[in-house]
N, C-alpha and C positions, 0 to 999 in steps of 0.2 A: 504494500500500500504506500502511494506515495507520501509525502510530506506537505502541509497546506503550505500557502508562502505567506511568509513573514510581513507585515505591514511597510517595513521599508520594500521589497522587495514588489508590494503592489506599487506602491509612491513611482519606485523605479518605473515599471513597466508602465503608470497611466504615462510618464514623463516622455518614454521614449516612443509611447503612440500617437500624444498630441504634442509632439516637436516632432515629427514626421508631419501629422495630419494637419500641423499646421499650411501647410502651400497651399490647399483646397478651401482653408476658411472664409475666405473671400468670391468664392466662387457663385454667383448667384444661385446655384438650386443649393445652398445651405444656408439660404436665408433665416432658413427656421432660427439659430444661433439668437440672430440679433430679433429675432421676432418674439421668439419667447423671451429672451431678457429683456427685452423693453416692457412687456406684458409683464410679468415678476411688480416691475420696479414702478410700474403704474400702478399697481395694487397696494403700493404703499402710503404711508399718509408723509413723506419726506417735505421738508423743507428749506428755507435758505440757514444755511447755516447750520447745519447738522451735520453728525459723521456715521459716516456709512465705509462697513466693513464687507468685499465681496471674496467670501473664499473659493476656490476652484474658478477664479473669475474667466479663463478663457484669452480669449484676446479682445474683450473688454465690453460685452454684449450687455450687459447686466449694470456694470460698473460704470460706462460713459453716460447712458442714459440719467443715472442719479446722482455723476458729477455735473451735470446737466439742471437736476432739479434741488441741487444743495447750493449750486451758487458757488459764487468765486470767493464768499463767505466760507463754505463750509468746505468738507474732506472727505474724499474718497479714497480708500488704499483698497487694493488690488491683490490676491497673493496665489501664486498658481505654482506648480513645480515643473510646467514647459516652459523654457525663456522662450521658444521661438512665439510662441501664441503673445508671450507676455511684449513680444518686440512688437509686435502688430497692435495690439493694445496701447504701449505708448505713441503709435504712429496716429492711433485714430482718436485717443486723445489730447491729441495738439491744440494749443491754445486754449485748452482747460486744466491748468496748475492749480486748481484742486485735486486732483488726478494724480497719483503715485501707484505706482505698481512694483511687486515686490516677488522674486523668486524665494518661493519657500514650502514647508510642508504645513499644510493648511491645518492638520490637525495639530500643531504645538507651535502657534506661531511666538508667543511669549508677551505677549499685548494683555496690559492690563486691562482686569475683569470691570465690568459696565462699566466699559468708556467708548461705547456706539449707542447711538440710534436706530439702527437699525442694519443688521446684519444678515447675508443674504448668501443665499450657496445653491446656483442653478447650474442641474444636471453633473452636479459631482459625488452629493454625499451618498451617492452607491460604489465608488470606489474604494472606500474607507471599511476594512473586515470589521473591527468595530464599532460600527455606525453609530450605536446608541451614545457610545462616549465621545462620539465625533459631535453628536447634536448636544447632547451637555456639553462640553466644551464651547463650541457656537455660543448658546442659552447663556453661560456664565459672563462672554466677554457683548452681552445686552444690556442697557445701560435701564433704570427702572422707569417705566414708561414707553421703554423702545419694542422695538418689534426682530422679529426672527421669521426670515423667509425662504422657505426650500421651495426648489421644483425638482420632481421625478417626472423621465417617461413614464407612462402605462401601457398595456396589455396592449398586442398588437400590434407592436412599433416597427413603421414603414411596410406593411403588409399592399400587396403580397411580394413585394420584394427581398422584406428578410427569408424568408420561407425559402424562396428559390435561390439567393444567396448561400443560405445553409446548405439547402440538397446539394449546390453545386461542390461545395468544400468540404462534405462527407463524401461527395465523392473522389474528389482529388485528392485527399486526405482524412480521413474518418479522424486520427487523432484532434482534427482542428474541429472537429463540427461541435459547437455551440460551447467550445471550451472559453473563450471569453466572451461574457457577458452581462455587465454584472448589472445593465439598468434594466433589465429582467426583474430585480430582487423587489424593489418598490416600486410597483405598477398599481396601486389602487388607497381610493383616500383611507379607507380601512389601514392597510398595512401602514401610511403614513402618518395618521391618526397615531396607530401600535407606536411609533419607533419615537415619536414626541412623547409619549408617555412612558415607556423604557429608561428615555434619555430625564426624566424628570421634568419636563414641560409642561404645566400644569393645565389644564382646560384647553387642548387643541379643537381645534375643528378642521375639516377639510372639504374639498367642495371640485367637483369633476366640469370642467364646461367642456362641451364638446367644440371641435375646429375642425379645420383644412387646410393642407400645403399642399398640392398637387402637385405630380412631375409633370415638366413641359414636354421630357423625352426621355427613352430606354439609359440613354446616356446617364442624366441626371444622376438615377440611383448610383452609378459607376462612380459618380463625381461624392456623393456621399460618404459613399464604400470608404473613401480614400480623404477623407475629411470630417470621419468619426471613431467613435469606439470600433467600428470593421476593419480599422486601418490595421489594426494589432495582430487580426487574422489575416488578412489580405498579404500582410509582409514575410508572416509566418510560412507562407506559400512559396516554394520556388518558382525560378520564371519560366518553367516548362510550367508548372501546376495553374500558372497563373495564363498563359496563352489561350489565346481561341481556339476552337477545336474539337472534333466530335471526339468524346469521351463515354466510357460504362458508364452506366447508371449501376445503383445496388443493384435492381434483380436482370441487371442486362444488355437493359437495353440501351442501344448507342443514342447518344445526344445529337440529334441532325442539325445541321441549319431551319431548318422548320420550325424544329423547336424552339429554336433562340428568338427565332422569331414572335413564335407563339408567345415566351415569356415575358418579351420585350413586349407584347401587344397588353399582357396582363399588368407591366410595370406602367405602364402607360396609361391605362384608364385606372388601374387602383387609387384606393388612398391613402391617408399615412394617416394615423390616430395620433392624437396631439399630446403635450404634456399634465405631469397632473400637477398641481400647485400647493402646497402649505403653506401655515403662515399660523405665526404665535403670538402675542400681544403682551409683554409686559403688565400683570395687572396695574391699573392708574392710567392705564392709558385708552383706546378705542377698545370697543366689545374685541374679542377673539372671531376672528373669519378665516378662512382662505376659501383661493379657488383651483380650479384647474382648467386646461381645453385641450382637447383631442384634436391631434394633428395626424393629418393625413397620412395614413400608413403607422402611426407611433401613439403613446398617448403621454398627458405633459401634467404634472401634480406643481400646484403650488402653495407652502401653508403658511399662514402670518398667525403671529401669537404675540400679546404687547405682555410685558414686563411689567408686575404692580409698583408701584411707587410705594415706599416705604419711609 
């Protein structure tokens, strides 16, 4: 039986998939990125002059948008363990010097406890094996009154092109089929709800909205593959495994151009289920809400919970 891997050793591997997947970030059909972090950080009650903490920020989908709505008053730090995302980040927040962004490991950054308003962690805290003290950690550095905001994918994510993604890399490799994947793990406001309350989050709520991102073409999904968590399988692939090319299927049968066609027709009209959203409230501050919305082919969680004033 193998050995799990060690929390440095996921940190390593998220680092060395999104400083690859970084070159595709910018790619129009992964708009999703900045679509859902701008959604996240609209859902928040921010303002001028506040400080906001974004961990797993990316290259800065989440993070610009509420250097954005703090004002050249307030602060936004940034902290990710790809520099390459985190370069693109400082590119896109030019001329916003509220804006800092920092290479580090999100779960120990060393930042004194409630000294934000509002802290926010979209589409990471599934990389983290223990999540629950990943979200306590988060909760601790809320400042009282402030807020705490996750988003997870949900159930579904980018259907039906994960689906045929997989069959295709079970086939070219059965050892890679569906070996990484970890935004699988919290896909529903339930389980999100669960992991706020694990972490000591007192009164979460969560809340699913449904969405849409559509592909414009067969391409698109390719351009995802290679500009998300796929990337980490995708590379794991030799460049034989990775060519075009009729290939076995499990019980056989050869993969035609036909087919590719056919799948491409299916990545084409499918859709992608969106994210789900959480969010926690400092008691003292707004009622406890979040939301979520299902994106086309994926689904997207987002949860806010305010911090009581004491």
């Amino acid at each position: 039986m193998g050995t799990k891997p060690s929390d440095s050793e996921h940190a390593q591997r998220a680092a060395r998939t999104y400083g690859a997947a970084a070159d595709h970030f910018d790619d129009p059909a992964l708009g999703f990125w900045d679509r859902y972090g701008a959604a996240t950080v609209a859902r928040l009650p921010l303002a001028p002059g506040q400080r906001v903490l974004d961990l797993c920020c990316g290259s800065g989908a989440s993070a610009v948008p509420a250097a954005r709505a703090v004002g050249p008053s307030g602060q936004v730090t940034g902290v990710d363990v790809a520099e390459p995302l985190l370069a693109l980040a400082r590119d896109r927040a030019a001329g916003l010097p509220q804006a800092e962004f920092r290479l580090g490991d999100a779960t120990s950054t060393g930042l004194p406890g409630a000294s934000f308003d509002a802290v926010i962690c979209v589409f990471g805290v599934f990389f983290v094996p223990g999540t629950p003290a990943f979200v306590a950690e988060m909760w601790r550095l809320v400042r009282p009154g402030g807020t705490l905001a996750i988003t997870t994918w949900g159930p579904d994510l980018w259907e039906p092109g994960s689906s045929i993604f997989w069959s295709a890399v079970g086939d070219a490799e059965p050892s890679l089929y569906r070996s990484w994947n970890p935004w699988d793990e919290i896909t529903t406001p339930g389980a999100l709800k669960a992991l706020f309350t694990r972490a000591g989050v007192p009164s979460p709520a969560a809340e699913a909205v449904p969405g849409e991102y559509p592909l414009n073409s067969p391409d698109d999904f390719w351009r995802i593959v290679l500009g998300s968590g796929y990337r980490a399988t995708a590379d794991a692939l030799s460049p034989a495994q990775q060519a075009p090319g009729p290939r076995p299927r499990r019980h056989g049968t050869p993969v035609t151009q036909r087919d590719r066609h056919h799948h491409q027709r299916g990545l084409r009209h499918g859709r992608k289920t969106g994210p789900t959203v959480g969010a926690c409230d400092h008691p003292g501050s707004s009622a406890a809400m979040a939301r979520g919305c299902r994106y086309a082919g994926g689904y997207c969680q987002v949860w806010r919970h305010s911090k009581t004033r004491t």
